[in-house]
mmCIF file of the N, C-alpha and C atoms, coordinates in Angstrom:
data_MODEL
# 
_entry.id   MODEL 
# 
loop_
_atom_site.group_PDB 
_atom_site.id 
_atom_site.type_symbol 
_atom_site.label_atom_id 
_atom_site.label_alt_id 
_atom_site.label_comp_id 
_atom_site.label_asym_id 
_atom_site.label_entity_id 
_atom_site.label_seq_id 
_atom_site.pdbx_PDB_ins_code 
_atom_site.Cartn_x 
_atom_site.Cartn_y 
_atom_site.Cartn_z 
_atom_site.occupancy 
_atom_site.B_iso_or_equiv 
_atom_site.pdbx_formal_charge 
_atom_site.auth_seq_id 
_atom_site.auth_comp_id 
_atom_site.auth_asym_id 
_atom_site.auth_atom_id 
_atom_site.pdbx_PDB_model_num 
ATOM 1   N N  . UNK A 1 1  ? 94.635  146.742 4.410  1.00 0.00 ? 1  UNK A N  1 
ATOM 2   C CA . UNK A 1 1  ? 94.740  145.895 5.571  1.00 0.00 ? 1  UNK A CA 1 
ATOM 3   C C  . UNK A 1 1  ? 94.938  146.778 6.802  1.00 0.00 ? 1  UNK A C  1 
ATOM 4   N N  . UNK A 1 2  ? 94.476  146.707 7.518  1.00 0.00 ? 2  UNK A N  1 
ATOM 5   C CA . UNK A 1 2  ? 94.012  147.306 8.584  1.00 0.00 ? 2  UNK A CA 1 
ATOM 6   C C  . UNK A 1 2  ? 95.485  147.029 10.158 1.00 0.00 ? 2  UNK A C  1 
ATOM 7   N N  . UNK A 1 3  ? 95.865  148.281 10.237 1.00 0.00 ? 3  UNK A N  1 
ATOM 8   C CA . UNK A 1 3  ? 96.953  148.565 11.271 1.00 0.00 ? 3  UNK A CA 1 
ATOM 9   C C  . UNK A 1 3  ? 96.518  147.268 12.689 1.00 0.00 ? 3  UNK A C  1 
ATOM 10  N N  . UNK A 1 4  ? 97.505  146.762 13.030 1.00 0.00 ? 4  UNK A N  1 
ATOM 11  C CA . UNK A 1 4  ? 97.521  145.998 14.716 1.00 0.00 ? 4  UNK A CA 1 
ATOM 12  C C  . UNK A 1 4  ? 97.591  147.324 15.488 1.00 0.00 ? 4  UNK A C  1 
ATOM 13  N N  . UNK A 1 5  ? 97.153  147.585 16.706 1.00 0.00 ? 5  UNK A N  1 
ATOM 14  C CA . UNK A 1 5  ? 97.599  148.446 17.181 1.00 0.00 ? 5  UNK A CA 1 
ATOM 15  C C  . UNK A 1 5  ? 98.608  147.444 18.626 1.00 0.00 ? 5  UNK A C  1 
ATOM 16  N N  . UNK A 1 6  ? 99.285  148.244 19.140 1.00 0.00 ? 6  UNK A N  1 
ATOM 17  C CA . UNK A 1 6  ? 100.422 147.156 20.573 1.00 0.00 ? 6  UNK A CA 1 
ATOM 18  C C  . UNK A 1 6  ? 100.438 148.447 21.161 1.00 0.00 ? 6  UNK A C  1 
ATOM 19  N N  . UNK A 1 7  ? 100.157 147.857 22.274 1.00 0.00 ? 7  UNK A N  1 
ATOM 20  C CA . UNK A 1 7  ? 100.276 148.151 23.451 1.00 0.00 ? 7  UNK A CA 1 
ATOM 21  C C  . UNK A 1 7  ? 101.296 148.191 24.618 1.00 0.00 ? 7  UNK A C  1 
ATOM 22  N N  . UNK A 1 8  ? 102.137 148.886 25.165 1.00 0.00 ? 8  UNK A N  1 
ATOM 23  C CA . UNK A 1 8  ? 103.039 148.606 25.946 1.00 0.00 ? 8  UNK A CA 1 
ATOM 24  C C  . UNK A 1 8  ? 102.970 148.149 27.087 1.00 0.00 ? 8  UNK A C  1 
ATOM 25  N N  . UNK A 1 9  ? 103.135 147.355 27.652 1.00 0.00 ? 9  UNK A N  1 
ATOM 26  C CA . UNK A 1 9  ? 102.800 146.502 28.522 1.00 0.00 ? 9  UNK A CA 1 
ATOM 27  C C  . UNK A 1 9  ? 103.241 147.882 30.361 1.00 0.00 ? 9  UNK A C  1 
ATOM 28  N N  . UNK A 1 10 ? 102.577 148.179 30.808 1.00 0.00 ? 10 UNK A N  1 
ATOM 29  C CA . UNK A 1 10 ? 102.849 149.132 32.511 1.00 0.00 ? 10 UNK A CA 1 
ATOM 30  C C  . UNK A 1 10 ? 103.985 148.592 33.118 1.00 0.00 ? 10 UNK A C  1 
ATOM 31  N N  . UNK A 1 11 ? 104.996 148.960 33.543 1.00 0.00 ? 11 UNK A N  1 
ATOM 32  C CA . UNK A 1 11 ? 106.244 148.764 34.543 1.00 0.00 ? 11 UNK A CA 1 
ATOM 33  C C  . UNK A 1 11 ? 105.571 148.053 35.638 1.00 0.00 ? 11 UNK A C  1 
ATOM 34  N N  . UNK A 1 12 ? 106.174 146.865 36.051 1.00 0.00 ? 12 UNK A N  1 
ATOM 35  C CA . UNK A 1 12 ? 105.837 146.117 37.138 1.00 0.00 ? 12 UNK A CA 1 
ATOM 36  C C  . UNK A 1 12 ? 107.233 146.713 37.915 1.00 0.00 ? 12 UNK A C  1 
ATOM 37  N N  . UNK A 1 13 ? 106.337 146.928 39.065 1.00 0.00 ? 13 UNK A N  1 
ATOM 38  C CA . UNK A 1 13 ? 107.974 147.335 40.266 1.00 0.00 ? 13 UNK A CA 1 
ATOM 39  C C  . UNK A 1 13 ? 107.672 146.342 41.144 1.00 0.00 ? 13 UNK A C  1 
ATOM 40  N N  . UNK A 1 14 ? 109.349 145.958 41.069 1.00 0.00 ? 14 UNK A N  1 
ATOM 41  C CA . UNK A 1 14 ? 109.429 144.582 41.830 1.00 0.00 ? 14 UNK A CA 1 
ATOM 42  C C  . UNK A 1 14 ? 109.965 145.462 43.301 1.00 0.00 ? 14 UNK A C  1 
ATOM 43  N N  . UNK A 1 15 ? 108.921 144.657 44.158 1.00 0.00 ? 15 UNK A N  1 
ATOM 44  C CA . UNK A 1 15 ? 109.030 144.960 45.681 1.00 0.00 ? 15 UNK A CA 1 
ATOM 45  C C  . UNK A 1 15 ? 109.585 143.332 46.087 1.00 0.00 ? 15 UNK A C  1 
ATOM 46  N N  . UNK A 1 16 ? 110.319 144.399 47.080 1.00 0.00 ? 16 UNK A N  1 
ATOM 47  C CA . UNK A 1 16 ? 111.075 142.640 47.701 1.00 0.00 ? 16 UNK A CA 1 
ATOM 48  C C  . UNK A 1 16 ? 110.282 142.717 49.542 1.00 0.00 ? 16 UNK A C  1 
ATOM 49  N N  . UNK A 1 17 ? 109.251 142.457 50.169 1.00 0.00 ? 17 UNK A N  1 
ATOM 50  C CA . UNK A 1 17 ? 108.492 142.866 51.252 1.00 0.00 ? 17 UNK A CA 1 
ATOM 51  C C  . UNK A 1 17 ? 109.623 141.894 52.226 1.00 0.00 ? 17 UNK A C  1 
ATOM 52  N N  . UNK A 1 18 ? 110.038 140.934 51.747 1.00 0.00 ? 18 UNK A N  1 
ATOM 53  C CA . UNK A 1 18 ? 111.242 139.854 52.958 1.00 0.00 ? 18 UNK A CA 1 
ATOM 54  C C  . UNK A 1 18 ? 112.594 140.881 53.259 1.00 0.00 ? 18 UNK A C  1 
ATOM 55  N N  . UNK A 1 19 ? 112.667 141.801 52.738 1.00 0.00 ? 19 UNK A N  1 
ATOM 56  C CA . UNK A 1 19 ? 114.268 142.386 52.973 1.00 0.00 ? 19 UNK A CA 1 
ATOM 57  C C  . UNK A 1 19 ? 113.454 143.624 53.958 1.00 0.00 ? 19 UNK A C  1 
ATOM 58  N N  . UNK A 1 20 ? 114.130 144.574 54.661 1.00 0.00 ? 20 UNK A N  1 
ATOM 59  C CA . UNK A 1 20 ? 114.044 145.921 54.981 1.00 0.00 ? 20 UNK A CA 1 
ATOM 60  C C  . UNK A 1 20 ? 114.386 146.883 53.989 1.00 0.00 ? 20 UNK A C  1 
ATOM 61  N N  . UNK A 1 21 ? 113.696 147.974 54.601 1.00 0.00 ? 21 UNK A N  1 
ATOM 62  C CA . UNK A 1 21 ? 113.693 149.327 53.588 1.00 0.00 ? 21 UNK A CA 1 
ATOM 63  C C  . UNK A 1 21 ? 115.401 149.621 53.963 1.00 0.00 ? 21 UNK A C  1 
ATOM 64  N N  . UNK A 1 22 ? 115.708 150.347 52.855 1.00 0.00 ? 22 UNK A N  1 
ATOM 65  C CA . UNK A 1 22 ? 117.329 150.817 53.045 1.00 0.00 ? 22 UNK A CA 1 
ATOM 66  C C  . UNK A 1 22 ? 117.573 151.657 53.633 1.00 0.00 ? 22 UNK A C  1 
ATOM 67  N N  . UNK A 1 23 ? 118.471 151.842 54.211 1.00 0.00 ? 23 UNK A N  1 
ATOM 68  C CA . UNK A 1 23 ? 118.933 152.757 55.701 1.00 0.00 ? 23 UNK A CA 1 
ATOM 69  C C  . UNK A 1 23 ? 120.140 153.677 55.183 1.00 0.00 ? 23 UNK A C  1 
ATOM 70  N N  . UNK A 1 24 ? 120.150 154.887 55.226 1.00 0.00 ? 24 UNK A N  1 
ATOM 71  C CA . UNK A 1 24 ? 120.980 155.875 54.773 1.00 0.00 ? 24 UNK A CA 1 
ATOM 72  C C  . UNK A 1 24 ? 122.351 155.890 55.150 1.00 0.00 ? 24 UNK A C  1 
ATOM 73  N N  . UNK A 1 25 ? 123.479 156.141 54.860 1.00 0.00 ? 25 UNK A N  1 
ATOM 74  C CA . UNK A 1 25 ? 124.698 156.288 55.184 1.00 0.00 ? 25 UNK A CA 1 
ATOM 75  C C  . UNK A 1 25 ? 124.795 157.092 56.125 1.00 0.00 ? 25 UNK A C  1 
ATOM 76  N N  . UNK A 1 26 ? 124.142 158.207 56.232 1.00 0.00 ? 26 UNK A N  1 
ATOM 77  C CA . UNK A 1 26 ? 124.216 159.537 57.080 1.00 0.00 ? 26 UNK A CA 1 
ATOM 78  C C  . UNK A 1 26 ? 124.649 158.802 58.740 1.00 0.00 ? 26 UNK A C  1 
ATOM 79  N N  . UNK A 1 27 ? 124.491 157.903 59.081 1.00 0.00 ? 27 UNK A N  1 
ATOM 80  C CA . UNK A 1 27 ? 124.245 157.354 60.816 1.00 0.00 ? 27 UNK A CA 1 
ATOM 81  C C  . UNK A 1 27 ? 125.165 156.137 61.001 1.00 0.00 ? 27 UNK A C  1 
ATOM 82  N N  . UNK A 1 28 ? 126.178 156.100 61.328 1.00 0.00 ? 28 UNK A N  1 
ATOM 83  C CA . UNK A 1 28 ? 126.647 154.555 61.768 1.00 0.00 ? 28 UNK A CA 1 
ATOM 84  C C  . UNK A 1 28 ? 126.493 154.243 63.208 1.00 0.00 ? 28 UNK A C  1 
ATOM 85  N N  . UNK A 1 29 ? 125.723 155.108 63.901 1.00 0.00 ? 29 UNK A N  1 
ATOM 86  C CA . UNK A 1 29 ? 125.457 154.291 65.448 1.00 0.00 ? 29 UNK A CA 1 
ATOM 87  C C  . UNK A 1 29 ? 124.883 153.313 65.278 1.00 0.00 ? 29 UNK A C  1 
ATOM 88  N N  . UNK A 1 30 ? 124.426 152.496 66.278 1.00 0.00 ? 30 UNK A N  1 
ATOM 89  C CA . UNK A 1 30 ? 124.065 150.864 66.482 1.00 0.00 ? 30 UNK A CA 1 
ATOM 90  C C  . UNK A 1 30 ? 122.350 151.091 66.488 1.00 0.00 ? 30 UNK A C  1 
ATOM 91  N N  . UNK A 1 31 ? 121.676 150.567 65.874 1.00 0.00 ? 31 UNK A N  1 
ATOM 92  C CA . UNK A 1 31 ? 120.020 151.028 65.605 1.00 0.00 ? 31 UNK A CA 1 
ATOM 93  C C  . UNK A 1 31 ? 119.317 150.475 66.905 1.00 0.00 ? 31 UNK A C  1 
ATOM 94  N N  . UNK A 1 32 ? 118.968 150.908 67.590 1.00 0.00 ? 32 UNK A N  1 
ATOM 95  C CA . UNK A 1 32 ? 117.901 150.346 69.429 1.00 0.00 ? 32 UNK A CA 1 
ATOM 96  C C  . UNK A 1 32 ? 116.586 149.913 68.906 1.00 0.00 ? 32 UNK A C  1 
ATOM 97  N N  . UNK A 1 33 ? 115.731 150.756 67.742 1.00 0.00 ? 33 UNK A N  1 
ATOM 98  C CA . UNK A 1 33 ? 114.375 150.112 67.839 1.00 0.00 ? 33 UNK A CA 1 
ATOM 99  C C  . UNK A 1 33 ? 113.972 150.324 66.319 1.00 0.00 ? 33 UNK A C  1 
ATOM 100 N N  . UNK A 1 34 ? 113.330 149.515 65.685 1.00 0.00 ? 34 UNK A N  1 
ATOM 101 C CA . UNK A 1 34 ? 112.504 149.638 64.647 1.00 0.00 ? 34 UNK A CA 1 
ATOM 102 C C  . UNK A 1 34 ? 111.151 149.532 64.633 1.00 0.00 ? 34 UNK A C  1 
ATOM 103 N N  . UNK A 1 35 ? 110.619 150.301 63.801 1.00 0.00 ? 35 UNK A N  1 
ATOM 104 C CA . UNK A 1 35 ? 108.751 150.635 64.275 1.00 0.00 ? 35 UNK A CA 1 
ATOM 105 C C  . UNK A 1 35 ? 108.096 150.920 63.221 1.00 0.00 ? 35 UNK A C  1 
ATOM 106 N N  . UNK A 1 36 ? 107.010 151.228 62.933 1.00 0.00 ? 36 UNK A N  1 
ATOM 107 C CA . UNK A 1 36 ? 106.464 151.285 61.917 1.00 0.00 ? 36 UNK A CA 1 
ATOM 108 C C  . UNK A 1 36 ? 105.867 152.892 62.757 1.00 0.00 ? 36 UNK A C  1 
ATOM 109 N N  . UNK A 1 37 ? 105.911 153.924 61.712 1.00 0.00 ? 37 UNK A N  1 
ATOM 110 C CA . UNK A 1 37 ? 104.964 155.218 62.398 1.00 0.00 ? 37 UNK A CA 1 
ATOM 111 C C  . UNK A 1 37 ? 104.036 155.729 60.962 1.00 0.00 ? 37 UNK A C  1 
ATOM 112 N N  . UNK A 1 38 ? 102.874 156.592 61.881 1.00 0.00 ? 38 UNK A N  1 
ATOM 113 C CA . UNK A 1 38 ? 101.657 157.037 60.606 1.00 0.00 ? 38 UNK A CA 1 
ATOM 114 C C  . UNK A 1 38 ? 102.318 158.450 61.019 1.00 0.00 ? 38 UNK A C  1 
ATOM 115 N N  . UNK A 1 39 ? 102.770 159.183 60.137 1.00 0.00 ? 39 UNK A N  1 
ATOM 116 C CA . UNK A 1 39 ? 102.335 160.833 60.116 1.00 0.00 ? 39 UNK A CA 1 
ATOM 117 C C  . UNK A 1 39 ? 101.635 161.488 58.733 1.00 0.00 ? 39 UNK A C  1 
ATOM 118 N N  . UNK A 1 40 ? 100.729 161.998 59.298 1.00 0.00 ? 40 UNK A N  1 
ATOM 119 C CA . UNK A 1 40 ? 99.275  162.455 58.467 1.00 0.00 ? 40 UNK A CA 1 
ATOM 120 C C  . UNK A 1 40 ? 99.219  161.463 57.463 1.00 0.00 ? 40 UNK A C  1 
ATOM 121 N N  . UNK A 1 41 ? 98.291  160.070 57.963 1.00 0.00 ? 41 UNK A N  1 
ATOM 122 C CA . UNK A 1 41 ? 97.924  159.174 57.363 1.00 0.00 ? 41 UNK A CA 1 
ATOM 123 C C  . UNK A 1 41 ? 99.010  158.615 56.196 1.00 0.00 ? 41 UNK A C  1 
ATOM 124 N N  . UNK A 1 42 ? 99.908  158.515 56.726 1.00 0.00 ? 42 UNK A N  1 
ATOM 125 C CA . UNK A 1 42 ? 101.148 157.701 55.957 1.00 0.00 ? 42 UNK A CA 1 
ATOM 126 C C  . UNK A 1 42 ? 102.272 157.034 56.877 1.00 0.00 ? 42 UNK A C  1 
ATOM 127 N N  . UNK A 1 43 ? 102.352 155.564 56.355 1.00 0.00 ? 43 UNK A N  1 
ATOM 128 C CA . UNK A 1 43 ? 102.749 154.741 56.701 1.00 0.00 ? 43 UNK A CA 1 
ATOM 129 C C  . UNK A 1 43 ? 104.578 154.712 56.573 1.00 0.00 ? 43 UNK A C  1 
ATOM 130 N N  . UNK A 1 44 ? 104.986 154.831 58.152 1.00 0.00 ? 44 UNK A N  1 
ATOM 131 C CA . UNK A 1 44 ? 106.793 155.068 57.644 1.00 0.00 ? 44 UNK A CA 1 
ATOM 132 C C  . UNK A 1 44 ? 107.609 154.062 58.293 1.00 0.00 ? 44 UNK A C  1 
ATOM 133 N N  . UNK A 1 45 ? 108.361 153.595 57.905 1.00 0.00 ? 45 UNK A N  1 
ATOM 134 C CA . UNK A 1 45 ? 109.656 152.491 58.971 1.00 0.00 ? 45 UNK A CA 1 
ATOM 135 C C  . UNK A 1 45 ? 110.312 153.622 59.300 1.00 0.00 ? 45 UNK A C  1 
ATOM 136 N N  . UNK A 1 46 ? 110.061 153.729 60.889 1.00 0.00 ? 46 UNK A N  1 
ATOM 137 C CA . UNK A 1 46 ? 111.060 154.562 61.960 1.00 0.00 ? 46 UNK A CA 1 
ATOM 138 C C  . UNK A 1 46 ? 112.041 153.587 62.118 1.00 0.00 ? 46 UNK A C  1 
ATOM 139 N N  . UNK A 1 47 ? 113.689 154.442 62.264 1.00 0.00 ? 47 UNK A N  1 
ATOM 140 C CA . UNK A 1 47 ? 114.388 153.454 62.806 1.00 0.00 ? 47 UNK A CA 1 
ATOM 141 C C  . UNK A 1 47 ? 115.392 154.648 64.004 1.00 0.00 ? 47 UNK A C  1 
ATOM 142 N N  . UNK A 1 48 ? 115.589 154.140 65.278 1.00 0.00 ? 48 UNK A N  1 
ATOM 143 C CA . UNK A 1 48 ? 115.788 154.985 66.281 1.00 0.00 ? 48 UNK A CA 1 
ATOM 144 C C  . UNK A 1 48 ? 117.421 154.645 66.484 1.00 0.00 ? 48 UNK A C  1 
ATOM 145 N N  . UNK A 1 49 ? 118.502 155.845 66.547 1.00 0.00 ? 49 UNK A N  1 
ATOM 146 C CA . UNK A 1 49 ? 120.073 155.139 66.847 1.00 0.00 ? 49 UNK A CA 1 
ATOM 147 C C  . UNK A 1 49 ? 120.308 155.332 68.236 1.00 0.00 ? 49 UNK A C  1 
ATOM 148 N N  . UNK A 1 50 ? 121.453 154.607 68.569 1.00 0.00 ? 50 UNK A N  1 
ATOM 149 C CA . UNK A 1 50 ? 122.229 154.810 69.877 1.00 0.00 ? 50 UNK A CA 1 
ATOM 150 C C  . UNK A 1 50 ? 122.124 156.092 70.002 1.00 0.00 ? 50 UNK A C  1 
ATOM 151 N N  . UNK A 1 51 ? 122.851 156.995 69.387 1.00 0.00 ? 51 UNK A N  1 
ATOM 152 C CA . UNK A 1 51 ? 123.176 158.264 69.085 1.00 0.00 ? 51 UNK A CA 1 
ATOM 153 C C  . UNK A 1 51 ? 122.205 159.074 69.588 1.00 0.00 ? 51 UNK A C  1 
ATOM 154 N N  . UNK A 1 52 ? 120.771 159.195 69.244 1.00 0.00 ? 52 UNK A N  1 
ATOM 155 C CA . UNK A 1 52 ? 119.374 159.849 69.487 1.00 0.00 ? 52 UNK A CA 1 
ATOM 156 C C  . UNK A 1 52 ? 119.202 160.280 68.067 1.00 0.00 ? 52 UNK A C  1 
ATOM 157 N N  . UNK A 1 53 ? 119.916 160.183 67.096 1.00 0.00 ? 53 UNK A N  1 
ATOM 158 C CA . UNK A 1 53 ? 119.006 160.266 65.963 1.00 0.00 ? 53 UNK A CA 1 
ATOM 159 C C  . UNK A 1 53 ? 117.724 159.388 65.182 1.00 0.00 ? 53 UNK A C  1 
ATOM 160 N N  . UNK A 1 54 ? 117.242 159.836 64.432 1.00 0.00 ? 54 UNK A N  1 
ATOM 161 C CA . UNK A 1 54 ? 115.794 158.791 64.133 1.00 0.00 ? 54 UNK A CA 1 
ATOM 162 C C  . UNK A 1 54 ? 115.846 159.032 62.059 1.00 0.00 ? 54 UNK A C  1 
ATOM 163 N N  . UNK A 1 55 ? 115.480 158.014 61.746 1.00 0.00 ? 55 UNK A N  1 
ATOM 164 C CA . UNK A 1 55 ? 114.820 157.915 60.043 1.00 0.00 ? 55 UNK A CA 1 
ATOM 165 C C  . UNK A 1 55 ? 113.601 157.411 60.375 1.00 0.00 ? 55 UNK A C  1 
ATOM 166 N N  . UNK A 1 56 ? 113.258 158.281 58.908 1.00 0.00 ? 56 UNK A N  1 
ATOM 167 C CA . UNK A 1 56 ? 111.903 157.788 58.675 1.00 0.00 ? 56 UNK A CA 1 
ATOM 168 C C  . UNK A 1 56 ? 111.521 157.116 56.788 1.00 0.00 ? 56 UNK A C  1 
ATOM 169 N N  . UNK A 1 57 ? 111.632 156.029 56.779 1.00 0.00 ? 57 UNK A N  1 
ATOM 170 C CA . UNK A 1 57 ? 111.927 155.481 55.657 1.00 0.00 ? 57 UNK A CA 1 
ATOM 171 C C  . UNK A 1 57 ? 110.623 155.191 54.595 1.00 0.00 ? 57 UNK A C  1 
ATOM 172 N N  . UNK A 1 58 ? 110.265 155.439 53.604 1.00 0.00 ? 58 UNK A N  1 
ATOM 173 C CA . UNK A 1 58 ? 108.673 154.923 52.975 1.00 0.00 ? 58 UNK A CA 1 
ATOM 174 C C  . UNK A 1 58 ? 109.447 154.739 51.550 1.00 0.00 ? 58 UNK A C  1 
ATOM 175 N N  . UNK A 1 59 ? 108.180 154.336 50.254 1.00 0.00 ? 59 UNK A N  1 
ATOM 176 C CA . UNK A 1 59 ? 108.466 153.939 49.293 1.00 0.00 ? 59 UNK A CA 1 
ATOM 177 C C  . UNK A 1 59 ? 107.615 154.820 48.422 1.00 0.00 ? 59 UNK A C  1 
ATOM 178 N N  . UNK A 1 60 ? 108.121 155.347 47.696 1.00 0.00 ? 60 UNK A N  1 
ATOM 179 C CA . UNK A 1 60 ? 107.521 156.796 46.662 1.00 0.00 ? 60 UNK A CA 1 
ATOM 180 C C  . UNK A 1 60 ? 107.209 155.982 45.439 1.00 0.00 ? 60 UNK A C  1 
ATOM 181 N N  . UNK A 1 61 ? 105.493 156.016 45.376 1.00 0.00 ? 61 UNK A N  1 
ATOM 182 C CA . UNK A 1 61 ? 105.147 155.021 44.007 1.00 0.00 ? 61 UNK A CA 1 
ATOM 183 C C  . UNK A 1 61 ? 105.210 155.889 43.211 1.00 0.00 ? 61 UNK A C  1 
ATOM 184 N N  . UNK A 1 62 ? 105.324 157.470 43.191 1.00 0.00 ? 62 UNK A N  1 
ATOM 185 C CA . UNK A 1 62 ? 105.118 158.475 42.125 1.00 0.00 ? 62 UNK A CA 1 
ATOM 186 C C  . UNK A 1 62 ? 106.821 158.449 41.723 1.00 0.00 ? 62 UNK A C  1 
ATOM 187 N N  . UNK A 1 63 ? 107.708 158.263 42.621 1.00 0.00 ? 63 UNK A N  1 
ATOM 188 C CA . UNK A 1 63 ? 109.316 158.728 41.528 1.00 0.00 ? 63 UNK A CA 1 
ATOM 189 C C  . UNK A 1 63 ? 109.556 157.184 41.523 1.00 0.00 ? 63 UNK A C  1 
ATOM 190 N N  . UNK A 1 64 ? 108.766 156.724 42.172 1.00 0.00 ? 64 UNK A N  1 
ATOM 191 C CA . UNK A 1 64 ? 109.404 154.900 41.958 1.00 0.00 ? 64 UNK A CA 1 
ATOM 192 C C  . UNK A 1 64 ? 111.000 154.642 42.710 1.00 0.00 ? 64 UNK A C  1 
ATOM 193 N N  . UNK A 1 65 ? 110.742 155.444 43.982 1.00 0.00 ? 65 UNK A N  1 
ATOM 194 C CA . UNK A 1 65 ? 112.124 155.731 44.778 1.00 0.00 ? 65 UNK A CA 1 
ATOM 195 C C  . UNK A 1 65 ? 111.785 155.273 46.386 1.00 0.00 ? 65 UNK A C  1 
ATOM 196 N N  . UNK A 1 66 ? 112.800 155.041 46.726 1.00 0.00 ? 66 UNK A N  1 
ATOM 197 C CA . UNK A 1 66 ? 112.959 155.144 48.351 1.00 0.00 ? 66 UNK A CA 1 
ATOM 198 C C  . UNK A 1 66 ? 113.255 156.428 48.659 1.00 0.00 ? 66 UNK A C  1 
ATOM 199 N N  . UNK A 1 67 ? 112.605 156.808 49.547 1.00 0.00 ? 67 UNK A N  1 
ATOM 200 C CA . UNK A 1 67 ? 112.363 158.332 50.426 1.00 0.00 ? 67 UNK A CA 1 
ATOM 201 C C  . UNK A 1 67 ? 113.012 157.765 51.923 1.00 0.00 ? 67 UNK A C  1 
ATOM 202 N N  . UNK A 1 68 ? 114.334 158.699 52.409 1.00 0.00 ? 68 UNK A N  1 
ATOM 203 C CA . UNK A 1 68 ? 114.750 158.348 53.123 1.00 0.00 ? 68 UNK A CA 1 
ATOM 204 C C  . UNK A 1 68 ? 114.914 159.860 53.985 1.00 0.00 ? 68 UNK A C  1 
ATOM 205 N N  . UNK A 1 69 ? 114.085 159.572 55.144 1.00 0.00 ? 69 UNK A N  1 
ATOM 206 C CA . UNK A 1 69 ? 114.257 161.419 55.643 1.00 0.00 ? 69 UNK A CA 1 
ATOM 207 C C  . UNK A 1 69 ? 115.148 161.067 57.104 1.00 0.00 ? 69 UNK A C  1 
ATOM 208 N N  . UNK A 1 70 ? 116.229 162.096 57.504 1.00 0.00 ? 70 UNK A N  1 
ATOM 209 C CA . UNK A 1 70 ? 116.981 161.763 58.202 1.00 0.00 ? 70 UNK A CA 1 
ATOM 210 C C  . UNK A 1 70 ? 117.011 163.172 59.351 1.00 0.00 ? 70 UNK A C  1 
ATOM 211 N N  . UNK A 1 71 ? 116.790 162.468 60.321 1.00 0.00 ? 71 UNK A N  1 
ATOM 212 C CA . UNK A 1 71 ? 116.507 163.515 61.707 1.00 0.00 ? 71 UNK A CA 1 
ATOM 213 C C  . UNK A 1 71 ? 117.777 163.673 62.894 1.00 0.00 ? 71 UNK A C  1 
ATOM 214 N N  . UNK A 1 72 ? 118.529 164.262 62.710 1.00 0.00 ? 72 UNK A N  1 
ATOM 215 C CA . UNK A 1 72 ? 119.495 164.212 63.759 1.00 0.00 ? 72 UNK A CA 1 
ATOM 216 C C  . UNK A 1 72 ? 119.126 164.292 65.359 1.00 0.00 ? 72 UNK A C  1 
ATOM 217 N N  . UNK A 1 73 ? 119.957 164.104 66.240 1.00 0.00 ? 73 UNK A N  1 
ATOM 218 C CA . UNK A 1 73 ? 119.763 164.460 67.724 1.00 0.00 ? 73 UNK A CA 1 
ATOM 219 C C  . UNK A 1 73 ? 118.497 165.382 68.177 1.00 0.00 ? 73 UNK A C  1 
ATOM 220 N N  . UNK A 1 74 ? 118.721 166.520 68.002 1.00 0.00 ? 74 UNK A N  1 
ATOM 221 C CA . UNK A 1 74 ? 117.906 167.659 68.212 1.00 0.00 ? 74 UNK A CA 1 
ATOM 222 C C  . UNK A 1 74 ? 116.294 167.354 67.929 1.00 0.00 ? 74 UNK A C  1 
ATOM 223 N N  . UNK A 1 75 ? 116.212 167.115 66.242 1.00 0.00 ? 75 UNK A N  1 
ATOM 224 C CA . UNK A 1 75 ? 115.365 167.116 65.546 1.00 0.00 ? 75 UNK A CA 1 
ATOM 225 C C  . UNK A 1 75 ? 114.643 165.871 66.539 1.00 0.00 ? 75 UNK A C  1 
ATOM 226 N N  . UNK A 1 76 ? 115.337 165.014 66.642 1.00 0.00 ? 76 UNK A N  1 
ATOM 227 C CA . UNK A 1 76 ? 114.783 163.582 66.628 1.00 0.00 ? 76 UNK A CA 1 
ATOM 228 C C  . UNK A 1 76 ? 114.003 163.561 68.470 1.00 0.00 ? 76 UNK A C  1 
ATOM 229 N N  . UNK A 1 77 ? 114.164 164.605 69.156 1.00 0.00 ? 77 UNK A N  1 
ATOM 230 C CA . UNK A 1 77 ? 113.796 164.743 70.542 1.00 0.00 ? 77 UNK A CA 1 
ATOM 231 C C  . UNK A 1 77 ? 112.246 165.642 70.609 1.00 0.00 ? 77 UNK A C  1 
ATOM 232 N N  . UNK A 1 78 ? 112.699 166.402 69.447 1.00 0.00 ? 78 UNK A N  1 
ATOM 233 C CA . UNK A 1 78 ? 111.212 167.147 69.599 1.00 0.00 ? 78 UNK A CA 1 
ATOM 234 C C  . UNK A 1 78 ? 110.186 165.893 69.059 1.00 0.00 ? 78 UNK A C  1 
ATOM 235 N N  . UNK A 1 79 ? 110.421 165.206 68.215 1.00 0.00 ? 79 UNK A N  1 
ATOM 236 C CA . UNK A 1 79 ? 109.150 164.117 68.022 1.00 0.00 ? 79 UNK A CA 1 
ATOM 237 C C  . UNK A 1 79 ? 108.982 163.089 69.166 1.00 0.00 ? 79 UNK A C  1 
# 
């Protein structure tokens, strides 16, 4: 009698698109602007503080993670 073979069914990643991307601990100033920015053809949620610091937030389908890059004062003036 001849083996079934089964198949494992692919990880569905549940995206929630109604909430915002998560915002790092690193910053408790008061956030002034949220934006959407492209750097080299990739799509990021900028979020700009009182402070002059800036994030740049996206969603990593390869680690299945939130990528949260965090730009202080300085950093955040040269862009």
């Amino acid at each position: 009698m001849p083996r079934k073979k089964y198949y494992k069914s692919q990880k569905v990643i549940e995206t929630y698109d109604h909430l915002p991307p998560p915002q790092s601990g690193k910053f408790n100033s008061k956030i002034i602007r949220e934006c959407m920015a492209i750097v080299e053809s990739k799509r990021y949620f900028m979020r700009r503080f009182e402070c002059g610091a800036a994030e740049l937030v996206c969603y990593d389908y390869t680690a299945n993670k939130w990528v949260v890059l965090c730009f202080g004062e300085a950093e955040a003036k040269i862009a």
